[in-house]
C-alpha positions in Angstrom: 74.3 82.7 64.7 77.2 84.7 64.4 80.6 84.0 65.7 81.1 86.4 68.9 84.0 84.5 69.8 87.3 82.7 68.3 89.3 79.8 70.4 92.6 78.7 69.3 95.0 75.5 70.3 98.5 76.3 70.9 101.1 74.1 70.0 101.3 73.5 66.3 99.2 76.2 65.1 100.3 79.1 67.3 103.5 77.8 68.7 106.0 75.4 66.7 106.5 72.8 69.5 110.2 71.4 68.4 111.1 67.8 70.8 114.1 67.5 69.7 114.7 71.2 71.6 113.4 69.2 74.5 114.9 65.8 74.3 118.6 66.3 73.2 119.4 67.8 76.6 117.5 64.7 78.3 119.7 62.3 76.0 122.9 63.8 76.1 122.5 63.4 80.0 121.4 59.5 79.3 124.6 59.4 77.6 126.8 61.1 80.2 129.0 59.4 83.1 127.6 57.0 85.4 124.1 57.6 83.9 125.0 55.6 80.8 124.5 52.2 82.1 122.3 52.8 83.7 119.8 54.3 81.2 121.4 52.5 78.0 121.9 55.4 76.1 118.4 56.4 75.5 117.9 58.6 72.1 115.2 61.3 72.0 112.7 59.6 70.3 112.8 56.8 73.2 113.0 59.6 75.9 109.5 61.0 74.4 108.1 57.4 73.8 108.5 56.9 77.7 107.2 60.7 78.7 104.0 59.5 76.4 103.4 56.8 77.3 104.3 57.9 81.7 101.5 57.0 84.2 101.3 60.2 85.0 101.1 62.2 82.3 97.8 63.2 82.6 98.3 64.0 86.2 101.1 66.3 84.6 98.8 67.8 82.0 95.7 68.3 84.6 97.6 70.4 86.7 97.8 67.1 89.9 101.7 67.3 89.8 103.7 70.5 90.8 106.8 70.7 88.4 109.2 69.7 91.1 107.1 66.6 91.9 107.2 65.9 87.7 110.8 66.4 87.7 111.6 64.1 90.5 109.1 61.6 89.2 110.5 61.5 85.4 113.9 62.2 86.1 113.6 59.0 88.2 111.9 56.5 85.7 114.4 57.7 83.1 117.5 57.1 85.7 119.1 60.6 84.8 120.7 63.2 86.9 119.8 66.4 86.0 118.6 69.5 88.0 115.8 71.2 88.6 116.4 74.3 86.9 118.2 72.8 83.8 115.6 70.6 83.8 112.7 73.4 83.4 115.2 75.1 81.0 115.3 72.0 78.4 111.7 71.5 79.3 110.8 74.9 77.8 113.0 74.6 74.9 110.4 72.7 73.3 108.2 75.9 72.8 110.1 77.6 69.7 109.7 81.5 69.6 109.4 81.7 66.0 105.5 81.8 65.9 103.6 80.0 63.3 100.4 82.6 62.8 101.5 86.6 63.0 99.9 88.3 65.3 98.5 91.0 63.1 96.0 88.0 62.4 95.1 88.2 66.1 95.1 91.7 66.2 92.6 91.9 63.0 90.2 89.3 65.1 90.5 91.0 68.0 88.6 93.9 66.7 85.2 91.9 66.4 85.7 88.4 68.3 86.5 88.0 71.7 89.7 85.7 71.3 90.3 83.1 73.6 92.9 80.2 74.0 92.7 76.7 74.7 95.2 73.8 75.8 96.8 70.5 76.9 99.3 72.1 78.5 101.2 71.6 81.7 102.7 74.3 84.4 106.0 74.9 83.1 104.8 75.4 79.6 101.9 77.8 80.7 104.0 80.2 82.6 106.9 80.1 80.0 104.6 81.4 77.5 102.7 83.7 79.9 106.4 85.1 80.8 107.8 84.7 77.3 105.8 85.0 74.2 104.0 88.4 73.6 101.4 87.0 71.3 99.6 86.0 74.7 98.4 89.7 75.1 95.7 89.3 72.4 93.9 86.9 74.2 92.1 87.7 77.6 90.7 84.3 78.4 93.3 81.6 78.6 92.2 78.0 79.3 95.1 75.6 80.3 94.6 72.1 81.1 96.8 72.4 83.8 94.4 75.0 85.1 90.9 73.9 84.8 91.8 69.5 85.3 90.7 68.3 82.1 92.1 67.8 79.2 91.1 67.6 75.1 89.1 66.1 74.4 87.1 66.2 77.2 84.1 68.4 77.1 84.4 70.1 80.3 87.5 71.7 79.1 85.9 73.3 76.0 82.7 74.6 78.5 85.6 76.4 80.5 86.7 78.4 77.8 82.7 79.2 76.6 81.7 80.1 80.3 85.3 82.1 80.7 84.0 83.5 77.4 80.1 84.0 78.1 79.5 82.8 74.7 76.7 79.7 73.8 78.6 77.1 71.7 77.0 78.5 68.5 78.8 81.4 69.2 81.9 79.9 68.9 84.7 78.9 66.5 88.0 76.4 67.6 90.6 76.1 65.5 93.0 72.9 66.6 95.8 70.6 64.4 94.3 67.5 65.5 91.0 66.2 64.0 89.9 64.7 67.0 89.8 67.8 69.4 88.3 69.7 66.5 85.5 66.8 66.1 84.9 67.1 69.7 84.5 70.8 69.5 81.8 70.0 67.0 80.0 68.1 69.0 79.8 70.2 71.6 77.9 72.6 68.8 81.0 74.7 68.5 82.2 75.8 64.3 85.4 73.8 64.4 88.5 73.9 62.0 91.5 71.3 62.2 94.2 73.5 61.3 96.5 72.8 58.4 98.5 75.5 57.7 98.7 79.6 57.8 97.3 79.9 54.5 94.4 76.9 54.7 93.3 78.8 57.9 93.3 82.4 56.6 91.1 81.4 54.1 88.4 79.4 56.1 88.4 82.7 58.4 87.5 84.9 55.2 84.8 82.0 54.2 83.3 82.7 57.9 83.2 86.6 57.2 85.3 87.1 60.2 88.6 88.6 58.5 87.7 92.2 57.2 89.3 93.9 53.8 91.6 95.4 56.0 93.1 92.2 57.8 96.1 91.2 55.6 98.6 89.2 58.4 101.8 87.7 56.6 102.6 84.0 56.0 
């Protein structure tokens, strides 16, 4: 059947996600005053082993946690002092602005496929890109975690974004980094491609028929 519709991931094929962006403003308050000896100077990559590996996490990602209940709560396990809003601002500092795809490949899409998007994401992340990255307007259905209360790669997250869509799941193409939430795509009967790079993707698209002669985004 053909492809009616086209669902993308965010972070790492649309949206560079950069941690250290994130995590050096956590650290260098770690490393700050009082909080020192407290935290014992933790380094970024410790800082993100502990927001992994957090409780509540999925809570976070599943949209069960408002952002000043997530603050409070990780801002406490971590035994920092920071605000809320410079909090939110390192937060979103992960997301870089330099995008990954151009959007002329969304736009050349667009013209056929319904395009829709579809995340682990958590509240503060959602509405910075909603509020700060214009490649969003390409996409009319927009599936956050945070949003629906499931995550990938549960199933009932990819049904969201077919019902949103009114598409069957052989209707339907996902395009994700990891293998795992492309595999579950699969078996939901959705195409799937795990997502390597600008040029690997462009051409699985053409191999699909669903980039046209015209369609020539740069890399």
């Amino acid at each position: 059947m053909a492809v009616k519709a086209v669902i993308f991931d965010i972070g790492r094929v649309i949206v560079r996600v950069n941690l250290n962006r994130l995590l050096e403003p956590l650290a260098a308050v770690t490393a700050s005053g009082s909080n020192a000896g407290a935290s014992g100077h933790l380094s970024p990559q410790q800082i993100w082993r502990a927001i992994e590996s957090d409780s509540r996490w999925n809570d976070w990602q599943e949209g069960r946690m408002a952002p000043q209940e997530w603050h409070e709560h990780l801002t406490g396990r971590l035994r920092v002092s920071i605000g809320f809003e410079a909090f939110c601002h390192a937060w979103n500092r992960a997301l870089d602005p330099d995008l990954i795809l151009e959007e002329s490949l969304f736009e050349a899409l667009g013209r056929r496929q319904k395009l829709a998007l579809l995340s682990n994401t958590d509240p503060l992340h959602s509405n910075h890109m909603e509020s700060h990255f214009p490649f969003i307007r390409h996409f009319p259905v927009r599936v956050y975690s945070c949003r629906v209360g499931a995550s990938k790669p549960s199933p009932a997250i990819y049904r969201a974004a077919l019902e949103a869509l009114n598409v069957q799941p052989n209707e339907a193409l996902y395009i994700d980094d990891i293998g795992d939430f492309a595999s579950a795509a699969k078996q939901l009967g959705l195409d799937a491609i795990q997502f390597e790079s600008p040029e690997q993707l462009r051409d699985q698209l053409s191999r699909r028929g669903l980039l046209g002669h015209e369609a020539a985004p740069r890399i």
